[in-house]
C-alpha positions in Angstrom: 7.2 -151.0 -100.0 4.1 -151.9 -98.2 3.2 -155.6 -97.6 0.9 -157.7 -95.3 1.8 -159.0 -91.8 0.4 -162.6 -92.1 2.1 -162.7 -95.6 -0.9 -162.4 -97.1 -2.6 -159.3 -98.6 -6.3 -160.7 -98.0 -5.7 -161.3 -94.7 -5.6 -157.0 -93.9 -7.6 -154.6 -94.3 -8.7 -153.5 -97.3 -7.7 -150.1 -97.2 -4.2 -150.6 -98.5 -2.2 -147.6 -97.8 -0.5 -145.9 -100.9 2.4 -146.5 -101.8 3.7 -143.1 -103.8 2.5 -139.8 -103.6 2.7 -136.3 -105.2 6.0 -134.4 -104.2 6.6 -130.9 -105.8 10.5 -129.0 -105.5 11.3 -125.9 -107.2 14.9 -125.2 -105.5 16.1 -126.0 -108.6 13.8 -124.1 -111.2 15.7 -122.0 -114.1 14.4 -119.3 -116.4 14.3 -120.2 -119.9 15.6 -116.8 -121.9 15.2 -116.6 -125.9 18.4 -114.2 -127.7 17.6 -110.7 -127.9 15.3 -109.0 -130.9 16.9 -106.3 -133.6 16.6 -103.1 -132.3 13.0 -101.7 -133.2 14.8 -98.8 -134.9 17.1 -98.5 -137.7 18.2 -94.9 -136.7 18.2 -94.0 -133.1 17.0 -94.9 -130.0 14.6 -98.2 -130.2 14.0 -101.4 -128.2 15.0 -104.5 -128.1 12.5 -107.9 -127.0 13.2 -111.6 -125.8 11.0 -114.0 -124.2 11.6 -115.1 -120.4 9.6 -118.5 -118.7 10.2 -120.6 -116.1 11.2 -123.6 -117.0 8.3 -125.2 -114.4 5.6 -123.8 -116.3 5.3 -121.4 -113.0 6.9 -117.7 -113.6 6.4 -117.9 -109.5 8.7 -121.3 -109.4 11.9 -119.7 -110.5 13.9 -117.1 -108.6 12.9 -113.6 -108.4 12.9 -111.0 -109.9 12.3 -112.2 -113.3 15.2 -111.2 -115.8 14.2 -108.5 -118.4 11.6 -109.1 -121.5 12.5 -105.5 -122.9 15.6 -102.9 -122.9 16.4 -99.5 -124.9 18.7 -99.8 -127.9 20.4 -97.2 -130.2 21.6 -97.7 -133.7 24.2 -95.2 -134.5 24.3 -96.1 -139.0 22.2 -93.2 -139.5 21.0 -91.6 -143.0 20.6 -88.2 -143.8 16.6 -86.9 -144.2 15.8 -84.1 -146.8 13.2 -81.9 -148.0 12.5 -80.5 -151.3 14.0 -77.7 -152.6 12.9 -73.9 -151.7 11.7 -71.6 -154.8 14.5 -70.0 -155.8 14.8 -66.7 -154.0 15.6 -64.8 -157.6 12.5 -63.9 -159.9 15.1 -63.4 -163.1 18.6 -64.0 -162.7 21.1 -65.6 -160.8 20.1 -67.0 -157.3 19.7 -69.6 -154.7 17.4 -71.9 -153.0 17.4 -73.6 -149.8 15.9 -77.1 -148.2 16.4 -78.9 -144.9 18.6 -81.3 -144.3 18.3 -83.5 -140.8 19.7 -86.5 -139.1 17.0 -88.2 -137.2 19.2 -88.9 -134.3 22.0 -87.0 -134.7 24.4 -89.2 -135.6 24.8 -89.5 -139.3 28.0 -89.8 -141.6 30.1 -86.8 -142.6 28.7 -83.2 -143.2 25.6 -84.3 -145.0 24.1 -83.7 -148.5 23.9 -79.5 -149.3 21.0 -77.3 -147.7 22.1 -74.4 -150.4 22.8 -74.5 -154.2 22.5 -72.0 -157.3 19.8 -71.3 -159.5 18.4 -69.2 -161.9 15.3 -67.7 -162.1 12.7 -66.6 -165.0 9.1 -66.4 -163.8 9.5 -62.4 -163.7 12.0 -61.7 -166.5 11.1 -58.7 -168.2 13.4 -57.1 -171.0 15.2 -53.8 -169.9 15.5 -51.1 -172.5 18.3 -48.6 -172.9 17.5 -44.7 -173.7 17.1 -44.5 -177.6 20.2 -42.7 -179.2 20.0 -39.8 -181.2 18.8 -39.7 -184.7 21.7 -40.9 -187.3 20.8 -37.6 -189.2 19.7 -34.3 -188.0 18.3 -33.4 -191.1 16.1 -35.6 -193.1 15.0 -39.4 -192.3 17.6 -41.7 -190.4 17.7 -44.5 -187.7 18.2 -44.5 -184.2 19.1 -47.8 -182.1 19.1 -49.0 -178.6 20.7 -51.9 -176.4 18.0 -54.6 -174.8 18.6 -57.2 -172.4 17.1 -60.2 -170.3 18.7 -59.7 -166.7 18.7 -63.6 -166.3 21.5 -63.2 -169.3 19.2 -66.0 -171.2 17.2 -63.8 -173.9 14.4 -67.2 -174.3 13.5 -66.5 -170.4 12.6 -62.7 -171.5 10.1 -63.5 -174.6 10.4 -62.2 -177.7 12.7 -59.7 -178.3 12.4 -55.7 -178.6 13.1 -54.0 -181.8 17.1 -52.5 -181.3 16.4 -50.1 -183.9 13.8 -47.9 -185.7 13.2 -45.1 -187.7 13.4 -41.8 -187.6 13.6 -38.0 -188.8 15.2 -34.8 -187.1 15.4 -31.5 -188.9 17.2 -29.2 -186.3 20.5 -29.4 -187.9 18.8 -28.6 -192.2 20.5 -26.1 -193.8 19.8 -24.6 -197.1 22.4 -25.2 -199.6 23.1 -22.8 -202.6 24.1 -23.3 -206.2 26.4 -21.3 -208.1 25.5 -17.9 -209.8 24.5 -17.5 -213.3 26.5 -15.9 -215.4 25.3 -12.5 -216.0 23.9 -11.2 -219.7 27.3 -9.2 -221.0 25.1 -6.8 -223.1 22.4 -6.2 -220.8 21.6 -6.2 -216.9 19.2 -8.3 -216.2 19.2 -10.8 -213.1 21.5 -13.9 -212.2 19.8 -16.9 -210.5 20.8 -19.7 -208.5 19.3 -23.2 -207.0 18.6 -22.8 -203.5 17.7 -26.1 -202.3 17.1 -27.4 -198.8 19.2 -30.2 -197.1 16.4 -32.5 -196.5 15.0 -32.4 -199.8 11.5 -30.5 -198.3 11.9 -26.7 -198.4 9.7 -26.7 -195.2 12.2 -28.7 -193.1 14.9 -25.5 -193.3 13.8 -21.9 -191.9 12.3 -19.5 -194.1 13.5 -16.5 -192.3 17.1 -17.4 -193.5 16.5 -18.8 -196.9 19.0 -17.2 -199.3 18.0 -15.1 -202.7 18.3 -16.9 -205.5 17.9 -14.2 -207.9 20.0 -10.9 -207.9 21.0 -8.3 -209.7 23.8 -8.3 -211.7 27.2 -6.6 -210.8 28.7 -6.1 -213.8 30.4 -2.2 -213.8 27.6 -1.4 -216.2 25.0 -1.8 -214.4 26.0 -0.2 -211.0 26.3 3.1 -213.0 22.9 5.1 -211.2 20.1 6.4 -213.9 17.9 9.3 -213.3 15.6 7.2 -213.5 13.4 5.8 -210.9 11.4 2.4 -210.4 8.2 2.2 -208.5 6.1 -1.2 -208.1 3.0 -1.7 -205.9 3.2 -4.1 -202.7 0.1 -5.1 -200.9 0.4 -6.8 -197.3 -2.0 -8.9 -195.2 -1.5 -7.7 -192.0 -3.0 -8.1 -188.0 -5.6 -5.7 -187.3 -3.2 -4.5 -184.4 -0.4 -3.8 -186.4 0.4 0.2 -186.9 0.5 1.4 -190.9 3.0 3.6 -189.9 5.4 0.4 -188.3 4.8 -1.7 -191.6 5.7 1.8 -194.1 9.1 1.5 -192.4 9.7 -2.0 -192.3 9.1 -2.3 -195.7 11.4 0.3 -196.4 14.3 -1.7 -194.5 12.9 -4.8 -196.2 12.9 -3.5 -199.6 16.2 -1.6 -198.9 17.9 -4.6 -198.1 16.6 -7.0 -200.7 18.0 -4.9 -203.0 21.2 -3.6 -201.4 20.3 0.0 -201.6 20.4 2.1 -199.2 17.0 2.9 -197.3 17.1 7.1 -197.8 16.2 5.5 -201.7 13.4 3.8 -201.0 9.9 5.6 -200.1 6.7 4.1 -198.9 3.1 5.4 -199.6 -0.1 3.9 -198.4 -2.3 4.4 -201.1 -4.8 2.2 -200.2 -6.1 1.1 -196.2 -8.5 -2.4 -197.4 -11.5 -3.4 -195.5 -10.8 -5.2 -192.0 -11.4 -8.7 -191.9 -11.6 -10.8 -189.1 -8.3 -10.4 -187.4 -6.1 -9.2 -190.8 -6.2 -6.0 -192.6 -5.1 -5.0 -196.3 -2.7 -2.7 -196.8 -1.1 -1.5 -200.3 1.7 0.7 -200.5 3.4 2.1 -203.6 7.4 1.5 -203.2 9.6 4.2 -205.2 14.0 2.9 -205.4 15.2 6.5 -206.6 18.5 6.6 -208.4 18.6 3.2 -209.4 21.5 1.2 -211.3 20.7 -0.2 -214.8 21.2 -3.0 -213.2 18.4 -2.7 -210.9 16.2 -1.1 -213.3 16.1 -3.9 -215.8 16.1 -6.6 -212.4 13.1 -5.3 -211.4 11.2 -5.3 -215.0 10.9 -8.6 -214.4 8.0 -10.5 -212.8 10.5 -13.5 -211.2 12.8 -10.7 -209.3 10.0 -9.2 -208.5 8.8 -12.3 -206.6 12.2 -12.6 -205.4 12.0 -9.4 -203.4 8.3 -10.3 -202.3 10.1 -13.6 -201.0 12.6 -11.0 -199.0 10.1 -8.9 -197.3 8.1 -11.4 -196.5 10.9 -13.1 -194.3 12.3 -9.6 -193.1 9.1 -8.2 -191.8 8.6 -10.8 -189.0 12.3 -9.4 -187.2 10.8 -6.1 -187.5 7.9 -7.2 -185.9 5.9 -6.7 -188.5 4.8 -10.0 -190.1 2.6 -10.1 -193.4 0.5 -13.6 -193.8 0.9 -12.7 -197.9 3.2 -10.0 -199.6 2.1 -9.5 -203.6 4.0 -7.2 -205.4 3.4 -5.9 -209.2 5.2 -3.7 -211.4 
């Protein structure tokens, strides 16, 4: 308190001294801390934030150092991360595919979602085709078959399917097949006759070389018993130019010999006539004499359908003996 000396204020100076003044303590200053943030991450190491005053208004008024505005946090709830799925390592068939599987911080739940799993794949299916079997026949027309299959065991990945079987023919195995004998004429000699027939159906489809007669003489006792007579007929032969006259006389002889079951001291050969050379073949035309022939020959061979027969025989016998004919015409 400040008052004048005489009582009254008039009565001093004018200059009155103050009576308060500015005073200014911080001893007692405390820091004003706000609670601590979330952690900045939800997986992991983060940070955490608070704010920090001093309660003056004056960081410098309250005691040093200043507590902490920011600290390093770890949230250990972590969730698994994962990528997409590989291709799958198989082009057709049964395979797997991978993808990656992390934990941001290392610290996730249990063993974690699977980095491997099955699959199939079809982008390069292709059909695979067994060896085709043998003909069903091996004479004539058959089928033959074959297995297909789609490696991915699912036929719709492979496309449209391959034909399992087909057609097809094979003559290797033909053989000619025979009919019975005629009956032979009682009162005469003449010739028997059978059907000879291939297997297939197509007389080209069995080989000619071993097609059986189908005419013969008859073997009635009769006519085995030997005439003094003989039969002659004339055979002409298309032959290559290279082939010897003399080679082809005694080839024919066999032929004829054995076309008719005689034996070949019976049967002579003549050339009679050497044709003109053409290109690469010659003509050649032989008379054939059977001495001491059987009835049964005799009247066989007055006809012009044995007669064939035995053209048919040494036509197929001459290419043995090395001496094939590209015709044989024979005439009585």
């Amino acid at each position: 308190e400040i008052s004048c000396s005489s009582g009254v204020e008039g009565d001093c100076d004018a200059s009155k001294p103050a009576v308060a003044e500015d005073c200014r303590e911080v001893t007692g200053c405390q820091w004003i801390i706000s609670p601590w943030s979330v952690c900045s991450s939800s997986c992991g190491q983060g940070w955490i934030n608070r704010t920090v005053s001093c309660e003056s208004g004056s960081q410098a008024d309250c005691a040093q150092p200043a507590p902490a505005t920011e600290e390093a946090c770890f949230e250990s709830f972590c969730n698994w991360t994962v990528m997409e799925w590989s291709d799958c390592n198989a082009t057709c068939g049964p395979g797997f595919q991978l993808r990656e599987v992390l934990c941001p911080a290392g610290a996730c739940d249990g063993e974690g979602p699977a980095s491997v799993q099955a699959c199939v794949g079809n982008s390069g299916c292709t059909w695979q085709l067994a060896e085709w079997s043998t003909c069903s026949t091996s004479c004539g027309s058959g089928v033959k078959n074959r297995s297909v299959s789609c490696p991915s065991e699912y036929w719709e990945d492979c496309g449209q399917e391959p034909t399992t079987f087909d057609t097809c023919s094979s003559y290797t195995g033909c053989q000619w097949q025979v009919g019975d004998w005629s009956q032979c004429d009682g009162n005469g000699c003449g010739q028997r006759v059978r059907a000879v027939y291939c297997q297939s159906g197509q007389v080209q489809d069995c080989q000619a070389e071993a097609q059986p007669a189908n005419i013969t003489t008859c073997d009635l006792e009769v006519c085995l018993e030997v005439t003094s007579d003989s039969a002659s007929f004339d055979l002409v032969l298309e032959v290559n130019n290279e082939t010897s006259v003399e080679s082809v006389k005694g080839s024919v002889q066999e032929a004829v010999a054995d076309s008719l079951n005689v034996d070949a001291e019976a049967v002579s050969v003549e050339l009679v006539n050497n044709g003109r050379r053409l290109a690469a073949m010659q003509t050649l035309e032989f008379i054939v004499e059977v001495r001491e022939v059987t009835k049964g020959i005799s009247e066989f061979l007055a006809s012009e359908s044995s007669l064939t027969a035995v053209a048919q025989d040494v036509a197929q016998e001459l290419p043995a003996r090395r001496a094939a004919a590209a015709a044989v015409q024979i005439h009585w």
